[in-house]
SERO-4910 file (N, C-alpha, C, O; in steps of 0.05 Angstrom, whole numbers):
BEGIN
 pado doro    nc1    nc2    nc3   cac1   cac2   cac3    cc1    cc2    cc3    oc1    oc2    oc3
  Unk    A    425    112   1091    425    139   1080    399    143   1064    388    126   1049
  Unk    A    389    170   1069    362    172   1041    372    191   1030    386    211   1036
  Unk    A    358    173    999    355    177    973    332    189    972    311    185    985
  Unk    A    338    214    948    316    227    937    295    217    916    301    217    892
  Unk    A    262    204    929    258    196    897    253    215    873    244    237    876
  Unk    A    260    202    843    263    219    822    244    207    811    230    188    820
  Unk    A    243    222    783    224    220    759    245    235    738    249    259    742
  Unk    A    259    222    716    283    220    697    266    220    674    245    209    670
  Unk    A    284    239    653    275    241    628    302    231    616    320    246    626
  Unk    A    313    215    599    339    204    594    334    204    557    317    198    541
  Unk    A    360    215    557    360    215    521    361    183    513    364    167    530
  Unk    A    357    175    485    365    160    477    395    146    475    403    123    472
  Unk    A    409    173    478    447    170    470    450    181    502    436    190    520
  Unk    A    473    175    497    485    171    531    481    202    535    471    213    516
  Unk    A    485    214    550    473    236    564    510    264    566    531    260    580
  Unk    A    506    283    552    524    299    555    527    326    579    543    343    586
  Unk    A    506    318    583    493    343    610    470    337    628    454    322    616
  Unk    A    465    342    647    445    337    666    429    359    673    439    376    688
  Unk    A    409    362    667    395    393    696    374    375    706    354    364    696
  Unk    A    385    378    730    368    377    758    342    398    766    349    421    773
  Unk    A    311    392    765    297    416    765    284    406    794    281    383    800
  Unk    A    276    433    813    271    426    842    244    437    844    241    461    847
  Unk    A    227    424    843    196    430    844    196    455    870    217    459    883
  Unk    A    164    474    877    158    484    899    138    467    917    126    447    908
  Unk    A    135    477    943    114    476    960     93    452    950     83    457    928
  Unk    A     86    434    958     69    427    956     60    412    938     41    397    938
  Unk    A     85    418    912     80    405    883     94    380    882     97    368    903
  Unk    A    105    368    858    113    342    855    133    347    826    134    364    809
  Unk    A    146    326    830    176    325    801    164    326    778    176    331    757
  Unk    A    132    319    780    123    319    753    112    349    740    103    349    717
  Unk    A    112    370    755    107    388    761    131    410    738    129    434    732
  Unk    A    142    399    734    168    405    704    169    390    682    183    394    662
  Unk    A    153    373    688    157    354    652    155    378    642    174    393    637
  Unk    A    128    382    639    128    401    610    144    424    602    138    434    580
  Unk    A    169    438    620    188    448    616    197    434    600    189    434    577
  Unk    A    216    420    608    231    403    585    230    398    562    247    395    544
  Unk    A    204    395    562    200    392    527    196    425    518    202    432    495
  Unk    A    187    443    537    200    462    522    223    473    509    228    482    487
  Unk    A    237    469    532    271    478    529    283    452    496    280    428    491
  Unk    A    294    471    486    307    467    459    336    459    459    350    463    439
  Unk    A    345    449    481    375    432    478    389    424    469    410    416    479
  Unk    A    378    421    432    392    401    416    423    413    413    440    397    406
  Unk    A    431    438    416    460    444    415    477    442    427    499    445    416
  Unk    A    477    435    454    481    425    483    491    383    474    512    371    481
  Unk    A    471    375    462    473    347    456    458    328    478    456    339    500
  Unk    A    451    313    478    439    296    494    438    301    526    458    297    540
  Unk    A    412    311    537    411    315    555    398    300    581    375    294    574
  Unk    A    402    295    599    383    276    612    370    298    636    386    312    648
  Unk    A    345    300    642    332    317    664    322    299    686    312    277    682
  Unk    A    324    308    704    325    282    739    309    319    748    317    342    747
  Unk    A    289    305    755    259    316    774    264    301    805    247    283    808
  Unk    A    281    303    827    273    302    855    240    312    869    227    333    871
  Unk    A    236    290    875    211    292    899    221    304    922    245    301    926
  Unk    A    209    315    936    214    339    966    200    311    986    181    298    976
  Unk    A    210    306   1009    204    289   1028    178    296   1031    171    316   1018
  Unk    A    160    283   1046    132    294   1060    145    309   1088    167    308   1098
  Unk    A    122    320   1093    120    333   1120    110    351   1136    126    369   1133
  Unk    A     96    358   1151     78    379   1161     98    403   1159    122    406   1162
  Unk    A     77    419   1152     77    445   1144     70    463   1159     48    469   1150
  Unk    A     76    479   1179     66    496   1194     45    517   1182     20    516   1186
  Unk    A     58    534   1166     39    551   1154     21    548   1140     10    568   1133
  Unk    A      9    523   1133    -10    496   1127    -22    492   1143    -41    477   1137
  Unk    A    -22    497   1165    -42    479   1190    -20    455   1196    -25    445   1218
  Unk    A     -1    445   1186     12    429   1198      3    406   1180      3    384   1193
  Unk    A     -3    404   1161    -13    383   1137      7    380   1130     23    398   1127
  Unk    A     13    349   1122     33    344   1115     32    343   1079     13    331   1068
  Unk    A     54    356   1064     51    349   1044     84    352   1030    102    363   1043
  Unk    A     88    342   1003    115    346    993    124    386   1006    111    407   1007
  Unk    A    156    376   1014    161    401   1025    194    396   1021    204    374   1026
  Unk    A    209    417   1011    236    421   1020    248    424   1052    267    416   1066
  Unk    A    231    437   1054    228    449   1094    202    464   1098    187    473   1082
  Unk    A    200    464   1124    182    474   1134    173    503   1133    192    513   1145
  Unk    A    159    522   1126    150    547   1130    138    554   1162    118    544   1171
  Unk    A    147    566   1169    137    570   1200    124    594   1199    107    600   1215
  Unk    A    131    609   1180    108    635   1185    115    650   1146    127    640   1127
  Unk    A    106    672   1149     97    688   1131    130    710   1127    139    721   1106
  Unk    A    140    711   1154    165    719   1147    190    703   1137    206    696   1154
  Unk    A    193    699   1115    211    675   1106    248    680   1125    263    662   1130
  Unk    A    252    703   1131    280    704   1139    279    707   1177    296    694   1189
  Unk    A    269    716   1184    269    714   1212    259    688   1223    269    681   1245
  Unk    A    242    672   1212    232    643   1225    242    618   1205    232    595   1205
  Unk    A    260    627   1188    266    600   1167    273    571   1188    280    572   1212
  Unk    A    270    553   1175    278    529   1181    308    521   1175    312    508   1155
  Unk    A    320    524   1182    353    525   1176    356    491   1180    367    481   1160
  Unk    A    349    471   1202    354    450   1197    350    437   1177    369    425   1167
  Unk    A    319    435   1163    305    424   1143    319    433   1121    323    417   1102
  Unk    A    329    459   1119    333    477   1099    363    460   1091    370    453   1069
  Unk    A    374    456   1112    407    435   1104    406    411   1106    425    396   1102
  Unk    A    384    404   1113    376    370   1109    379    362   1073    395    348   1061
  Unk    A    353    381   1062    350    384   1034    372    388   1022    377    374   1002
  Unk    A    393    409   1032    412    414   1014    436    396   1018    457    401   1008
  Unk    A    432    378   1032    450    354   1037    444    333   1014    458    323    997
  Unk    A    419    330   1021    408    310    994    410    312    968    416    295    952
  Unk    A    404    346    962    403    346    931    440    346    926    448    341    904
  Unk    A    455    351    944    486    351    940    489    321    925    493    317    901
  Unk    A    485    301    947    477    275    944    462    267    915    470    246    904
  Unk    A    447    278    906    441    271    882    461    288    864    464    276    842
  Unk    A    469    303    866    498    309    846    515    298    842    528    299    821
  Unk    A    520    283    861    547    263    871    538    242    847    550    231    829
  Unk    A    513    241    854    502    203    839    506    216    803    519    202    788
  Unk    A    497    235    795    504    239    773    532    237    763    539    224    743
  Unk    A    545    249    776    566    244    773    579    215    768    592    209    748
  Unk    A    573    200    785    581    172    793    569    158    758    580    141    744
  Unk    A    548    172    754    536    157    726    546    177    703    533    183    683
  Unk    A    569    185    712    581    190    685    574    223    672    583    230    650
  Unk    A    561    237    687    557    266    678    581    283    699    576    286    723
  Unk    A    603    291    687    611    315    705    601    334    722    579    342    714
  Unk    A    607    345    741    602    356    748    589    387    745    571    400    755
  Unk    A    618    392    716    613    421    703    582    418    677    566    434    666
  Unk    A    587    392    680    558    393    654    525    391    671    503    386    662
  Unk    A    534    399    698    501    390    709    494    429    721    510    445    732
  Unk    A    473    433    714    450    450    725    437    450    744    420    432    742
  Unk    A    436    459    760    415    449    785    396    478    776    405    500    769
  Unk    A    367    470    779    348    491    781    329    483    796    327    460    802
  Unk    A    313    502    804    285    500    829    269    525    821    280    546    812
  Unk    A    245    522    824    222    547    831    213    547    857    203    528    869
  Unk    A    218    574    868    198    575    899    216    563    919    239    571    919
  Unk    A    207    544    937    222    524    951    244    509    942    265    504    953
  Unk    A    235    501    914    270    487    907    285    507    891    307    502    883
  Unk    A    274    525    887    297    549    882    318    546    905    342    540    904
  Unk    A    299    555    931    324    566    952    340    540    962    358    542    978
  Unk    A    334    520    953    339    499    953    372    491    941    394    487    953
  Unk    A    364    491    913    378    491    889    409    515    890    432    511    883
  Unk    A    395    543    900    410    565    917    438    560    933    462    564    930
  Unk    A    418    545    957    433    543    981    451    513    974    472    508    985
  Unk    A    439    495    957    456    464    953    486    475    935    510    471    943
  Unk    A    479    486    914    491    497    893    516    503    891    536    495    879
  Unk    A    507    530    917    533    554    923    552    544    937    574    554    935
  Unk    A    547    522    956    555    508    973    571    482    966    589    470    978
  Unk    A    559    476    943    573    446    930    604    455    920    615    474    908
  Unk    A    612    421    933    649    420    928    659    424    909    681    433    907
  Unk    A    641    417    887    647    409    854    635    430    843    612    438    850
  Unk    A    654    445    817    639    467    800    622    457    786    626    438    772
  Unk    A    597    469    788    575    461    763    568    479    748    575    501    755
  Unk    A    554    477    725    552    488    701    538    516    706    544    535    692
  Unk    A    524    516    721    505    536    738    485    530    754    480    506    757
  Unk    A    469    547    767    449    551    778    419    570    770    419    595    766
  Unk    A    400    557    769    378    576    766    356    572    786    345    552    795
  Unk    A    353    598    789    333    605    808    311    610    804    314    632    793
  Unk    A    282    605    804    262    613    789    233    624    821    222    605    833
  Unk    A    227    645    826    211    652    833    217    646    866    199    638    881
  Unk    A    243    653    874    249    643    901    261    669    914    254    693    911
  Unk    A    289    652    937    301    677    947    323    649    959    321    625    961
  Unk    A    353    677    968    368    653    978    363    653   1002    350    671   1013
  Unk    A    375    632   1013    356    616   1044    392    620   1056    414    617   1045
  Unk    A    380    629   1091    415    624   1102    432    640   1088    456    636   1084
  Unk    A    418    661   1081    437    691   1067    462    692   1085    485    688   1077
  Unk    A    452    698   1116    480    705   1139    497    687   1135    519    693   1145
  Unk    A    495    663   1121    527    642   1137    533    640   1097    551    626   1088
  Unk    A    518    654   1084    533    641   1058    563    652   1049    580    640   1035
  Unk    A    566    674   1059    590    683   1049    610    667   1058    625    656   1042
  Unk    A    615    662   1088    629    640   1099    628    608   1096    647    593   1101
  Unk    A    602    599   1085    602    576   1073    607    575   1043    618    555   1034
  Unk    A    600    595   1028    610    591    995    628    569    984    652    573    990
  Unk    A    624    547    969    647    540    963    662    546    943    651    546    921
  Unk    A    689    552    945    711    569    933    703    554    898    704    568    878
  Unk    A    696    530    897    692    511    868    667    529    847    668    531    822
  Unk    A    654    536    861    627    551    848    624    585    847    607    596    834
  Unk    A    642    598    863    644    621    870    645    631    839    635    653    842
  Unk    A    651    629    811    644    638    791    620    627    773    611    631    751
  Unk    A    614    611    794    592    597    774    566    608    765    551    616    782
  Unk    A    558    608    734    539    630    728    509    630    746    502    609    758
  Unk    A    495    650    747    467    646    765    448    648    754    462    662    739
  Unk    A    422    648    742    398    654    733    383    657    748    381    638    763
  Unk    A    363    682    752    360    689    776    328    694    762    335    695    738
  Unk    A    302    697    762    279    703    746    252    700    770    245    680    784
  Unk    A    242    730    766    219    735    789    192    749    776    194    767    759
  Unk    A    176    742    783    145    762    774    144    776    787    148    770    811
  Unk    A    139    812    778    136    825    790    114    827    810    116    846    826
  Unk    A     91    810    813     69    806    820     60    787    838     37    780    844
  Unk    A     94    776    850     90    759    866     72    754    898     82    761    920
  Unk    A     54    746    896     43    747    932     53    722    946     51    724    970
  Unk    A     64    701    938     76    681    954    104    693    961    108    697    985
  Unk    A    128    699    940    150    706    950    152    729    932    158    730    909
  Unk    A    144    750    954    151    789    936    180    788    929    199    785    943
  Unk    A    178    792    907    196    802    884    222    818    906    243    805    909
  Unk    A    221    833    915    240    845    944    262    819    949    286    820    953
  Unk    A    245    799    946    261    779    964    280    762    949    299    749    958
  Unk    A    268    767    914    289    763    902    307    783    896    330    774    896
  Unk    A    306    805    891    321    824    886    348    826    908    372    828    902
  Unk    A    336    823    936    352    819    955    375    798    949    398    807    950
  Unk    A    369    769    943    381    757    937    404    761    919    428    756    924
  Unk    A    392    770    897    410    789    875    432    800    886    455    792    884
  Unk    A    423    819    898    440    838    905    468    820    919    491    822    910
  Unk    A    458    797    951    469    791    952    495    776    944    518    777    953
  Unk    A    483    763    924    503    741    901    529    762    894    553    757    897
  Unk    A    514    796    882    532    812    862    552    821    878    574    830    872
  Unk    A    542    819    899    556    843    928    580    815    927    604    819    924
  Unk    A    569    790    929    605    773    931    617    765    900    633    748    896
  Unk    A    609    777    887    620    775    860    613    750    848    630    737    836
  Unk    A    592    743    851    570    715    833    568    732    815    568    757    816
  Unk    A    564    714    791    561    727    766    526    714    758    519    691    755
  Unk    A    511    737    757    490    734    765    470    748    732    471    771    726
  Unk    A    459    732    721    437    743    701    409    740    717    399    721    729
  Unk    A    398    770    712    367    774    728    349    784    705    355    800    688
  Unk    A    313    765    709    297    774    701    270    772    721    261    758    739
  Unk    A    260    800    702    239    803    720    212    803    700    215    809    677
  Unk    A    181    795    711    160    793    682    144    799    698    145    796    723
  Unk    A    124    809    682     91    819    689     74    795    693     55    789    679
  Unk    A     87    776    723     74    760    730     66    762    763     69    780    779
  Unk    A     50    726    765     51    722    794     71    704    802     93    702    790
  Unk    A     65    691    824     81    660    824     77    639    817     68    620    828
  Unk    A     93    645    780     88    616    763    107    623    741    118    645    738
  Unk    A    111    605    728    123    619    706    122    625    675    109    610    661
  Unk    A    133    644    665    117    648    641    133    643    611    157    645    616
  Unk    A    128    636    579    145    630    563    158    649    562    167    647    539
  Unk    A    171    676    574    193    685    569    206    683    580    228    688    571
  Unk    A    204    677    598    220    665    623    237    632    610    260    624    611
  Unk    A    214    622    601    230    598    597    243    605    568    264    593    561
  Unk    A    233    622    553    261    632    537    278    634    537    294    626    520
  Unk    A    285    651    560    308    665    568    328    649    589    352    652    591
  Unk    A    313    632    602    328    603    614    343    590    596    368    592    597
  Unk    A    328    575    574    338    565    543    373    583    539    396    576    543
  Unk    A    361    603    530    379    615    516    407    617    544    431    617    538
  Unk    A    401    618    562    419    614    586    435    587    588    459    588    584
  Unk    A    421    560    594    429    541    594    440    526    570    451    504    574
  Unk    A    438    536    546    452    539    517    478    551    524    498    537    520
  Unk    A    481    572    535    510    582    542    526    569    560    548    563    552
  Unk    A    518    562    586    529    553    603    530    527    597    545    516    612
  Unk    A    520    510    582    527    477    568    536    474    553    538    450    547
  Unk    A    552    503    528    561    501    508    585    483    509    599    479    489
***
């Protein structure tokens, strides 16, 4: 079986919650430290953060260079040419790394899964789909992947589970449309869904990670 490699930030005291953060395109787990030390958790209680690495692999819309990837991009239209295999490969794995949290003692309801970009739709499509309720989901600068089969795949465990949903209006990698879309879809099946939008590009900005904070403070209360 493969394992995802990580990069773990672990409290000193045993760990009362987990968030899982899913790097984009091209980047690496280390690519969120410095979140973390943003985010202000001390009310939450001891938290542990697990950064997954994305497999290697050629990249189409790259020239076919291989580099860290969730799945493949095959073109510029993300919904008509998605990678649906790769796309449930990943979301098999990061399931898999939920499980292992679990197994080490974090519930299920106390873990977060989040991604930007690629491990947004990542984090999205693992999330909505996982057996076990989790604390929530956040989405940062993405869209959901495999929109058509989610209603019928949803799992009934997460179907209230809160969403964090946050896009730049200024996006040229993934236009803002594509999150909104997403939105919509979540509200249209009754996900309970918080949306923000900022006078950005594709990156993210301290109000954003404000407003994450003040999110994941609620949903770990």
């Amino acid at each position: 079986m493969t394992h995802l490699q990580t990069i773990e930030l672990n409290p000193a005291a045993t760990p009362r919650a987990t968030v899982v953060i899913l790097h984009g395109l091209g980047a690496d787990g280390t690519d969120f430290l410095p979140m973390a030390d943003e985010l202000d958790l001390a009310s939450v209680g001891p938290v542990r953060y697990v950064f997954p690495r994305a497999p290697e692999r050629p990249v189409t819309i790259n020239g076919g260079h291989r580099m860290r990837a969730w799945y493949d991009i095959l073109g510029a239209d993300l919904v008509r040419r998605e990678d649906a295999a790769g796309l449930r490969e990943s979301m098999t794995l990061v399931q898999q790394l939920l499980e292992r949290e679990v197994a080490r003692g974090v519930p299920a309801q106390r873990i977060v899964l989040a991604g930007f970009s690629q491990g947004c739709a990542i984090a999205l499509g693992a999330g909505l789909r996982h057996a076990e309720k989790l604390a929530g989901i956040a989405g940062l600068s993405g869209y959901v992947p495999l929109a058509d089969t989610l209603a019928a795949e949803r799992s009934a465990a997460n179907r209230a589970t809160p969403v964090f949903l946050a896009h730049g209006r200024s996006d040229g990698v993934v236009p803002i449309a594509r999150g909104v879309a997403g939105r919509d879809l979540l509200q249209s099946l009754g996900q309970p869904v918080e949306w923000h939008d900022y006078p950005m590009e594709h990156s993210v900005c301290l109000e954003e990670v404000q407003a994450l904070q003040g999110w994941l403070r609620r949903v770990l209360a």
